[in-house]
C-alpha positions in Angstrom: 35.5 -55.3 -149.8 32.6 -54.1 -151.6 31.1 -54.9 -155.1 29.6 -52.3 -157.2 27.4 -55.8 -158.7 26.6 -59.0 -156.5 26.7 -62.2 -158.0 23.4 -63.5 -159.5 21.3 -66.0 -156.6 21.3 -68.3 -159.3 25.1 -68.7 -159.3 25.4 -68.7 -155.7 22.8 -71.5 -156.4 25.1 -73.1 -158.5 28.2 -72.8 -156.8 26.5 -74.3 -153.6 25.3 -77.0 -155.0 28.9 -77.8 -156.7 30.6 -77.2 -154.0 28.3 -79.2 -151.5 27.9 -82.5 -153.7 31.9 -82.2 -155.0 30.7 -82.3 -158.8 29.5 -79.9 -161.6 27.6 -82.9 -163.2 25.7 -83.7 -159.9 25.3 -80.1 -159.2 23.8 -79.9 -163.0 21.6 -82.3 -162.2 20.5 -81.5 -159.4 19.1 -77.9 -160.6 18.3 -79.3 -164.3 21.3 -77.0 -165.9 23.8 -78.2 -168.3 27.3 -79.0 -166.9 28.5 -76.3 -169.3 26.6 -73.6 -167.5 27.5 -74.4 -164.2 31.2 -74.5 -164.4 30.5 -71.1 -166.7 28.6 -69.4 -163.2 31.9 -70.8 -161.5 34.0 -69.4 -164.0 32.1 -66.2 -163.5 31.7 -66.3 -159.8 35.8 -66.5 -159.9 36.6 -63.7 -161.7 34.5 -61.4 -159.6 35.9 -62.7 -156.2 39.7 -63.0 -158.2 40.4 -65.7 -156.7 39.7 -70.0 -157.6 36.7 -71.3 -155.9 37.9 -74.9 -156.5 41.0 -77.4 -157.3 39.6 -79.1 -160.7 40.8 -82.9 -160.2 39.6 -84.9 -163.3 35.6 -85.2 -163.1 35.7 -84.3 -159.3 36.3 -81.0 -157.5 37.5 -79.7 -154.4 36.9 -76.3 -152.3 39.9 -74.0 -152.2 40.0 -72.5 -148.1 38.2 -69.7 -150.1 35.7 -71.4 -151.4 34.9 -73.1 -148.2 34.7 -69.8 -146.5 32.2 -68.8 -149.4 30.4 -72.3 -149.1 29.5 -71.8 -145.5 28.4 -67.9 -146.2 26.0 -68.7 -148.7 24.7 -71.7 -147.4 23.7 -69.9 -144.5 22.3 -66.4 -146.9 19.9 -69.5 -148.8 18.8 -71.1 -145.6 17.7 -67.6 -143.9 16.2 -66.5 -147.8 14.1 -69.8 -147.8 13.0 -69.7 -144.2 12.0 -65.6 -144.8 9.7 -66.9 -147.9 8.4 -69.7 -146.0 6.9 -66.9 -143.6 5.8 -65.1 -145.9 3.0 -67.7 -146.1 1.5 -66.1 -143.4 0.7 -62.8 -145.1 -1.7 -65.1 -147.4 -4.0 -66.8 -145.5 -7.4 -67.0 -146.0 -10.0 -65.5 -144.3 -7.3 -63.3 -142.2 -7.9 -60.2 -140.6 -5.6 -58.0 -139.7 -6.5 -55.3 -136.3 -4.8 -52.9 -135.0 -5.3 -52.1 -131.3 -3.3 -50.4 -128.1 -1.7 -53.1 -125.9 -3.8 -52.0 -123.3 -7.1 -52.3 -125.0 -5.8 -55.9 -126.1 -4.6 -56.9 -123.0 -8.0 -55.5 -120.5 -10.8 -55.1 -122.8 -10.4 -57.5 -126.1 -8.7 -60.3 -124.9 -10.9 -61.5 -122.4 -14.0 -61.6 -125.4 -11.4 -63.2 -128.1 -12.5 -66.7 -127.3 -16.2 -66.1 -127.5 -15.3 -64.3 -131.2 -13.8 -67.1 -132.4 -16.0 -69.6 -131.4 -18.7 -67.8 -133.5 -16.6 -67.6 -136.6 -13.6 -70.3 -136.0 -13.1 -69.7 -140.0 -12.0 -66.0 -139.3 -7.8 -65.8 -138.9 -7.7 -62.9 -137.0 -4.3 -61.2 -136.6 -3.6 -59.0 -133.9 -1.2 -56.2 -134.6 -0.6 -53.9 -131.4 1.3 -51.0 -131.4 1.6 -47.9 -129.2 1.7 -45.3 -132.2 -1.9 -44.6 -134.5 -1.0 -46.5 -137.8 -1.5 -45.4 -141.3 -4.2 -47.9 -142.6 -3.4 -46.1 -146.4 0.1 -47.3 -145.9 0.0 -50.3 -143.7 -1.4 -54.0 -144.4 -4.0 -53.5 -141.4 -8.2 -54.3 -142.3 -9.2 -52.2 -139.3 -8.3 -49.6 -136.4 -9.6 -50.0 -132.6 -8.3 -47.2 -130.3 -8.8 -44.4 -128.0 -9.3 -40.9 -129.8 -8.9 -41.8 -133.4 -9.1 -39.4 -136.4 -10.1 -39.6 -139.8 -8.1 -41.0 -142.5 -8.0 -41.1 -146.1 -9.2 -44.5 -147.7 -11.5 -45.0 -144.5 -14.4 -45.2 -142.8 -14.6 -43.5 -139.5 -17.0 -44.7 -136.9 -17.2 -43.4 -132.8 -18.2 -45.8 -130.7 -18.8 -44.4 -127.5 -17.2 -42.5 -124.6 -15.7 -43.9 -122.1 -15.7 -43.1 -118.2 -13.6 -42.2 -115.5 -13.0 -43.4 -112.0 -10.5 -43.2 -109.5 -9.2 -46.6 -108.3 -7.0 -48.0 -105.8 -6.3 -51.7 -104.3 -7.8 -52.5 -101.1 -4.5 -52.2 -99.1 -4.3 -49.3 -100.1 -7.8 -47.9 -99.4 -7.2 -49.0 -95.8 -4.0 -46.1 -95.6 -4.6 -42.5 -94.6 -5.1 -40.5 -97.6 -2.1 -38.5 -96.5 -0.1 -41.9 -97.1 -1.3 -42.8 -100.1 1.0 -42.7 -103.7 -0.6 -40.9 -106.3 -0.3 -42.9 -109.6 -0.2 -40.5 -112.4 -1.2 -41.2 -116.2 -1.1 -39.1 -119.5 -4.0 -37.2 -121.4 -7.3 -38.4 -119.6 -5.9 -40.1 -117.0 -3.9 -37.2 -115.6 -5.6 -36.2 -112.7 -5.9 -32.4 -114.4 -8.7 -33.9 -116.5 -10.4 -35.1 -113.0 -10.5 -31.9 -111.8 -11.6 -30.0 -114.8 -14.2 -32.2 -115.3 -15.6 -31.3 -111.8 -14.5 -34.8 -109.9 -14.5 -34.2 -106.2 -11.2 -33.6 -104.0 -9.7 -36.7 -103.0 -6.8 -35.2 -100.8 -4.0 -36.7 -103.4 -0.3 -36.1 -103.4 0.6 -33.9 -106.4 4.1 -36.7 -106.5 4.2 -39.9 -107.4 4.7 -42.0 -109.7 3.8 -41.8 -113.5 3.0 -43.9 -116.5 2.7 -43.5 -120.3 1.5 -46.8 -121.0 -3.1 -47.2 -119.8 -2.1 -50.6 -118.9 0.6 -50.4 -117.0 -1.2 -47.7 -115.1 -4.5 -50.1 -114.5 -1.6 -52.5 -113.2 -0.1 -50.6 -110.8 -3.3 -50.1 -109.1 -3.8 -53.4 -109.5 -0.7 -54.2 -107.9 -1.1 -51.7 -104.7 1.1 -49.1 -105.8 -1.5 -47.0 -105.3 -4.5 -44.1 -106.2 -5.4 -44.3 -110.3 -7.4 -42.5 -113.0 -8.7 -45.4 -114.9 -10.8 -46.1 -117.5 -14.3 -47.8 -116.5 -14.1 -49.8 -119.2 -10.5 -51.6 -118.9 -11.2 -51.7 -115.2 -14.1 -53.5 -115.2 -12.6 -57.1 -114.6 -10.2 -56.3 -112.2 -13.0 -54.2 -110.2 -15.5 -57.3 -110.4 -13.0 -59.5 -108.9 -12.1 -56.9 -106.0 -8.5 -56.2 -106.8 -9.6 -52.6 -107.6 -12.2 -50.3 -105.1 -13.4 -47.2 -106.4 -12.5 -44.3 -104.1 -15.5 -42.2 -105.4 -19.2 -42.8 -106.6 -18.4 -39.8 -109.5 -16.9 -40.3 -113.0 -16.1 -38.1 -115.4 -16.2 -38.4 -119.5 -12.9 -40.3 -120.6 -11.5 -41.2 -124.2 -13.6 -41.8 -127.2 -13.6 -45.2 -128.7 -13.0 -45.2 -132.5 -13.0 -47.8 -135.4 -11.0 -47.0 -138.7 -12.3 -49.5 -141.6 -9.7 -49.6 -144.8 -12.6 -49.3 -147.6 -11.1 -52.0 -149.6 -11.5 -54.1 -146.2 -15.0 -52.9 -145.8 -16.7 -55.5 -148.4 -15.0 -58.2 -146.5 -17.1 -60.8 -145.1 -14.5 -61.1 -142.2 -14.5 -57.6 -141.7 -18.7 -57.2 -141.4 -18.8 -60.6 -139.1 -16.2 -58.4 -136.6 -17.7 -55.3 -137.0 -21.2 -56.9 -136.4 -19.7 -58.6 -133.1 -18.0 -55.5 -132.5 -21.4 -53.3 -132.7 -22.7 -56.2 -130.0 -20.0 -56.2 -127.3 -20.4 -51.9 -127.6 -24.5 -51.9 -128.0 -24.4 -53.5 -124.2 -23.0 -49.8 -122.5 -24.0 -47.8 -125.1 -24.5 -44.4 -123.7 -24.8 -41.1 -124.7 -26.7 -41.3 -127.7 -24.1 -43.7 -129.8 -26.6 -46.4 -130.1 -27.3 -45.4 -133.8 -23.4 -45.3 -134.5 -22.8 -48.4 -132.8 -26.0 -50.1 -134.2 -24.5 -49.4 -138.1 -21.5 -51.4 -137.5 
């Protein structure tokens, strides 16, 4: 059955607390009401639903199986509604920051430098927010915008970073295989081997099958995991490469994706925002190539 007008959360309110403690008076009490108006939001409350709520027995009262059924309803609607406010808390807090990244540049590339941010500015509440579409800073709660190829928006400031590289990877098991024998690992944009070729990388006698990924990081982990041959960024590599889990099959890269920041400019002003931006600018400035020094240095 459904109600062209919901009963008011105060009456709910009032009826729970009635029906709970077994007493208007309490109940008016207990929410500093008058006894008159709570047995006047029952009353009410009645004649929407059509049917009694409550056996009146002197100055007591007891649930109807109706108004039991309603009692356990809405004591679980209020419970969820006060527990959805209480989390709202976290929308609030001071100092916050909210990022937007790709999983894969959280994952490989900030993650492992998180602890060294936040031991320069424990004070900072840094959310965050990954997602594998470009958000709308204009229309979303999010501070500021790290990703791969990132355009312009209205309501922001738009700084390149630099460009990243392009290698071919694969695990060592796999290196040890005939090339014939190897599995090709394919990836999207960049890291499609296409963008090897026409950006002059040398043949490496790969299978045009295989297997392919949307997802960066799932690709790097693959390799990682000896599926076999990967286009990979230099970048989101690096750890994996420095601990040997990853050989490069070829001394040649080629230019990869750009990396962009998107600052909201109500967020610029923030002193959160230029303490990231200025550790930002650092972790860039140490592989700054191709002339982004000056971009990079104005974070």
């Amino acid at each position: 059955m459904m109600f062209k007008h919901w009963p008011p959360l105060n009456v709910l309110r009032g009826f729970e607390a009635a029906a709970r403690l077994g007493s208007f008076h309490q109940a008016a009490q207990e929410l500093h009401l008058t006894q008159s108006a709570i047995s006047q939001q029952i009353r009410s409350l009645e004649e929407l639903l059509g049917q009694p709520l409550f056996h009146r027995q002197g100055r007591s009262v007891a649930l109807t199986d109706a108004g039991q059924d309603l009692l356990e309803t809405t004591q679980s609607v209020l419970l969820q509604l006060a527990v959805g406010i209480q989390r709202l808390e976290q929308y609030r807090k001071p100092n916050q920051l909210v990022l937007n990244t790709s999983t894969a540049i959280a994952r490989y590339w900030l993650l492992p430098r998180l602890g060294a941010f936040h031991r320069q500015h424990p004070d900072i509440d840094l959310w965050l927010f990954t997602s594998d579409e470009v958000p709308d800073l204009a229309e979303q709660t999010i501070d500021l915008a790290l990703r791969w190829d990132l355009a312009p928006q209205a309501e922001c400031r738009h700084q390149p970073l630099l460009a990243d590289r392009l290698l071919p990877v694969a695990a060592p098991a796999v290196l040890a295989q005939p090339a014939a024998q190897r599995t090709t690992l394919h990836g999207e944009r960049e890291l499609d081997w296409h963008h090897w070729t026409l950006k002059g990388g040398e043949d490496l006698q790969l299978q045009t099958r295989g297997l392919n990924f949307s997802d960066p990081g799932l690709l790097l982990e693959a390799a990682s995991a000896g599926l076999g041959v990967a286009l990979v960024s230099e970048r989101l590599s690096q750890p994996a490469r420095e601990l040997g889990q990853l050989l490069p099959l070829s001394a040649c890269r080629v230019k990869g994706p750009q990396w962009s920041l998107l600052i909201h400019q109500e967020s610029e002003g923030m002193p959160e925002c230029r303490a990231f931006c200025h550790w930002l600018g650092q972790q860039f400035t140490e592989g700054a190539a191709g002339g982004n020094e000056d971009a990079i240095a104005a974070l």
